[in-house]
N, CA, C and O of each residue as an XYZ file, in Angstrom:
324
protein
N       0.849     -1.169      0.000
C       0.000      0.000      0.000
C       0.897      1.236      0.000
O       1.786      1.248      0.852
N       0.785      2.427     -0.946
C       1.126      3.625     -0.893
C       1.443      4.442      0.009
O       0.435      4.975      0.473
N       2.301      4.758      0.433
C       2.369      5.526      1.729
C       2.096      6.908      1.463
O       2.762      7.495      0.610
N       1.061      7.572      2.193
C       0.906      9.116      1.762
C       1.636     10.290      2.070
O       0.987     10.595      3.071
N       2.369     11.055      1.989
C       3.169     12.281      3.168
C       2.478     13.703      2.265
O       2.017     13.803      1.128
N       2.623     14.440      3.107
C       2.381     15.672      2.664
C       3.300     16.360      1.764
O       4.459     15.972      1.622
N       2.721     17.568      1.030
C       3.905     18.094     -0.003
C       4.863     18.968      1.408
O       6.092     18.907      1.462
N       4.292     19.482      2.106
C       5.289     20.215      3.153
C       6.534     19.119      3.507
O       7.679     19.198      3.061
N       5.900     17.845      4.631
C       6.297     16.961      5.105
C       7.755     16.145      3.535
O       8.874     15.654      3.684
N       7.296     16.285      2.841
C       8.096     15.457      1.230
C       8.999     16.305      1.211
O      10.119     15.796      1.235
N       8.974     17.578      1.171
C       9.921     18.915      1.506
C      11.050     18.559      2.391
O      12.208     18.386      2.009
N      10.609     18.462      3.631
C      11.435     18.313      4.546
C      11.884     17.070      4.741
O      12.537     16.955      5.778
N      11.749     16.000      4.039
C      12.091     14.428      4.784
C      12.350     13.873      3.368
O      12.011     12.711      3.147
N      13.028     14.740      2.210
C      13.110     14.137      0.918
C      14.070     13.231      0.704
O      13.909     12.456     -0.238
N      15.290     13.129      1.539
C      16.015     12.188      1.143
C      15.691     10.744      1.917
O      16.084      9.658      1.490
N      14.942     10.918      3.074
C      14.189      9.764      4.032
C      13.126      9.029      3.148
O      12.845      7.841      3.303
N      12.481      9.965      2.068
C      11.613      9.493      0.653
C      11.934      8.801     -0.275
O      11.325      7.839     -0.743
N      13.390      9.471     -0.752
C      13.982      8.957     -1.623
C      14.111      7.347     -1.721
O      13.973      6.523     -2.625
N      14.544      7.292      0.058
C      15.454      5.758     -0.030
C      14.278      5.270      0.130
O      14.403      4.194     -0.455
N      13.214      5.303      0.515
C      11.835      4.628      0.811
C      11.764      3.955     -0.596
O      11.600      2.765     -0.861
N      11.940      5.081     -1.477
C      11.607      4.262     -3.318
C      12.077      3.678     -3.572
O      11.674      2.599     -4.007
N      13.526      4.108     -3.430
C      14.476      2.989     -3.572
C      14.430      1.550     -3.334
O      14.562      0.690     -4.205
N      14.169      1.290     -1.695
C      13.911      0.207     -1.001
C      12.389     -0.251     -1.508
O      11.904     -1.047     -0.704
N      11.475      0.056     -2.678
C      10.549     -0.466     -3.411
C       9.550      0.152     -2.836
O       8.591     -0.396     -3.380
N       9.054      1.040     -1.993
C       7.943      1.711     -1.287
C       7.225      2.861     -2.248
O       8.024      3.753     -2.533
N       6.397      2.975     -2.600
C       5.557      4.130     -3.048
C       5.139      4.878     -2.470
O       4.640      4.579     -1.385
N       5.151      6.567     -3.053
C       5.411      7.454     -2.202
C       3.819      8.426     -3.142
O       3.810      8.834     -4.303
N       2.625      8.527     -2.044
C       1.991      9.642     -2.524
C       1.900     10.821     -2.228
O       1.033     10.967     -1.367
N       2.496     11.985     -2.595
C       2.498     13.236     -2.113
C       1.195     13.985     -2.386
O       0.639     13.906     -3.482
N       0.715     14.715     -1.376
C      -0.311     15.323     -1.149
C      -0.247     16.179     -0.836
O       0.597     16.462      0.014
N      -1.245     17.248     -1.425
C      -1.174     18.818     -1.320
C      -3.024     19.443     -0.703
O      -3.897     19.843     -1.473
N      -3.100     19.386      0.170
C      -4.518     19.918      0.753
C      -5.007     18.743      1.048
O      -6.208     18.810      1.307
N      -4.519     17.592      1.121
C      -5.029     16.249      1.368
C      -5.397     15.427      0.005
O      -5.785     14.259      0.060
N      -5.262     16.048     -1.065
C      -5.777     15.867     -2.345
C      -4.059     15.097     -3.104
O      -3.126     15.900     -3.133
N      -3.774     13.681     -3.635
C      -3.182     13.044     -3.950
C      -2.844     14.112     -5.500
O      -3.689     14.654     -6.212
N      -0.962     14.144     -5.681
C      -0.925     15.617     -6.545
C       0.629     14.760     -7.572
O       1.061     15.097     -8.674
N       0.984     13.928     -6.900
C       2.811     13.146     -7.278
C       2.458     12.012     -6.599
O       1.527     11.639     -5.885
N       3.687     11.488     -7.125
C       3.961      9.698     -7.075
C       5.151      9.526     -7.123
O       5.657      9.870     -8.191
N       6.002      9.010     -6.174
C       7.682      9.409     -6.159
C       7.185      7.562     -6.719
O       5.974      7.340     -6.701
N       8.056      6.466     -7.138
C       7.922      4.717     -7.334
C       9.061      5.216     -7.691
O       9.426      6.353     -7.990
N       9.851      3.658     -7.581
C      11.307      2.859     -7.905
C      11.380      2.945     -9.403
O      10.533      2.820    -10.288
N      12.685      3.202     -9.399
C      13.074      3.266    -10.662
C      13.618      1.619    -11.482
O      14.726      1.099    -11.350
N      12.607      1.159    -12.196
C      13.107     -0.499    -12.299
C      12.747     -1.436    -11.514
O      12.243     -1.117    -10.437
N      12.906     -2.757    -11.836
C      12.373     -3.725    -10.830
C      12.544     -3.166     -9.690
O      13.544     -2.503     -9.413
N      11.210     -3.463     -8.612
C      10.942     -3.923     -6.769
C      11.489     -4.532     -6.549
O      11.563     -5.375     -7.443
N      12.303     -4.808     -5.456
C      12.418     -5.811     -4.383
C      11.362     -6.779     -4.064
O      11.607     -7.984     -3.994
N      10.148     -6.265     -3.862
C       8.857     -7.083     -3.847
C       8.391     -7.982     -5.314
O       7.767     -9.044     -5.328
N       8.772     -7.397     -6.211
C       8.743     -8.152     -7.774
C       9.580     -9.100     -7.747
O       9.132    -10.216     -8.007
N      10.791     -8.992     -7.486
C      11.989    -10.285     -7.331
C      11.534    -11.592     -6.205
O      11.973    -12.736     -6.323
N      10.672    -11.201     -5.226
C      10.514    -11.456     -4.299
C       9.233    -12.447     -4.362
O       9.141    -13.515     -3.758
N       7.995    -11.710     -5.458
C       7.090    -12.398     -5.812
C       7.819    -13.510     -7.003
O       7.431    -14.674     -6.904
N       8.511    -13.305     -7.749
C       9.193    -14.221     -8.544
C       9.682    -15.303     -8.334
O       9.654    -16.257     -9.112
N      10.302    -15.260     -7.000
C      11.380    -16.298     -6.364
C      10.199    -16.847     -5.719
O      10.611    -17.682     -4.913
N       9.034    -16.789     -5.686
C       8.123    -17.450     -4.807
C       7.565    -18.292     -6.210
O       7.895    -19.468     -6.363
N       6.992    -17.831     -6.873
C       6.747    -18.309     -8.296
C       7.495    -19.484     -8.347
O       7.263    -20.554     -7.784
N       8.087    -19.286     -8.818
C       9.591    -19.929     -9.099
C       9.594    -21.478     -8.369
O       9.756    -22.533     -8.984
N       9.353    -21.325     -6.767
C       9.546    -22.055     -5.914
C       8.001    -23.193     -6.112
O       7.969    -24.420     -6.211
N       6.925    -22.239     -6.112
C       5.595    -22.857     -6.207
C       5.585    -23.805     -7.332
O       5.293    -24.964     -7.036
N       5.914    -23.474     -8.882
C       6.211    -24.391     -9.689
C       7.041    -25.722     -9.621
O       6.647    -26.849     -9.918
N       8.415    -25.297     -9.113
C       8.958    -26.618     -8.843
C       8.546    -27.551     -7.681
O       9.020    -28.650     -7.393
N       7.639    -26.920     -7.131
C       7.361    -27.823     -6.208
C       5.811    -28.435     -6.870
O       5.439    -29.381     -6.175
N       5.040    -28.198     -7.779
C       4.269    -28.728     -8.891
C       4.914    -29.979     -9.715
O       4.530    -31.126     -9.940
N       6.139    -29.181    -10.079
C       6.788    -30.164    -10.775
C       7.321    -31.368    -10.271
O       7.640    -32.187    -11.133
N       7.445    -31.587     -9.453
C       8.429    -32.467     -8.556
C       7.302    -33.233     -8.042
O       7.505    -34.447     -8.063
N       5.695    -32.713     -7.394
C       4.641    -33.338     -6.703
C       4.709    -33.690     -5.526
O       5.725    -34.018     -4.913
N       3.330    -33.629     -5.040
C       3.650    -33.831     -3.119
C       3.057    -35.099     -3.174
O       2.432    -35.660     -4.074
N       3.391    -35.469     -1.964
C       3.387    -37.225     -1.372
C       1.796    -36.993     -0.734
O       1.643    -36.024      0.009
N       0.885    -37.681     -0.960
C      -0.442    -37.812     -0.418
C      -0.961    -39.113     -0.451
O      -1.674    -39.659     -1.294
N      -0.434    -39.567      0.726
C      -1.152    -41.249      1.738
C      -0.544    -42.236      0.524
O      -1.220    -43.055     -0.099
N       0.859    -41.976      0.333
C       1.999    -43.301     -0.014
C       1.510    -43.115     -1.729
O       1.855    -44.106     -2.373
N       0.831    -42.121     -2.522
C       0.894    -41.625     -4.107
C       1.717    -40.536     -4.554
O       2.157    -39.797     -3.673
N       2.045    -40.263     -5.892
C       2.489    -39.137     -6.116
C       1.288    -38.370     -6.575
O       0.269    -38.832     -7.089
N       1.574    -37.131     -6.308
C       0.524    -35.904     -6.940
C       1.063    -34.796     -7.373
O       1.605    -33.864     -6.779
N       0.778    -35.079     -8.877
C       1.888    -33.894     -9.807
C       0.544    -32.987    -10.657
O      -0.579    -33.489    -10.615
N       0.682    -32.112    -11.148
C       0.172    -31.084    -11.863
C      -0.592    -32.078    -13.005
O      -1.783    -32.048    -13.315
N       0.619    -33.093    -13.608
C      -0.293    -33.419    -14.823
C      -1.380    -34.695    -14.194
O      -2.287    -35.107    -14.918
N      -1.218    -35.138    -13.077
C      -2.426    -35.960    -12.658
C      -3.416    -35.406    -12.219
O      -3.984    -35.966    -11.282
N      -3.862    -34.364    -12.636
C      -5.044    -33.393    -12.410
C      -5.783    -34.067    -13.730
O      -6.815    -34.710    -13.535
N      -5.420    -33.967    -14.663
C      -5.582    -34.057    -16.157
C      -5.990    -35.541    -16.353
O      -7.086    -35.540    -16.914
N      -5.625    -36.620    -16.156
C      -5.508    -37.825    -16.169
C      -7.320    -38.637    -15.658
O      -7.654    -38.725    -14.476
N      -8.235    -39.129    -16.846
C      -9.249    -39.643    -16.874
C      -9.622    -41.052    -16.126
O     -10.756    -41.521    -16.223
């Protein structure tokens, strides 16, 4: 979720902002309470790499199949009539 700061507050705490983006955080700046800028990361998230490597993990563990009461259970025995 977006973190909101004020345009005053973004003023004064800009390099504390900066690294926020950096470190993959989204930044909404607000002016009268009314959403006005959008500081985001430049290039892949941390959280994108992060959802990936989970990906990643969920498949091979599809691929490979879990043990259920002494059977194998793989992706393509879903399929199987």
């Amino acid at each position: 979720m977006p973190r909101l700061v004020s345009a005053a507050d973004a003023n004064r705490q800009f390099s504390e902002i900066l690294g926020q983006a950096v470190q993959g955080e989204t930044v909404i700046i607000t002016r009268r309470g009314a959403p006005v800028a959008q500081l985001t990361p430049l290039g892949r998230r941390p959280a994108d790499e992060a959802r990936d490597q989970a990906w990643d993990r969920l498949l091979a563990t599809l691929e490979k199949g879990l043990p259920l009461g002494g059977h194998r259970f793989d992706r393509d025995s879903l399929y199987d009539r």
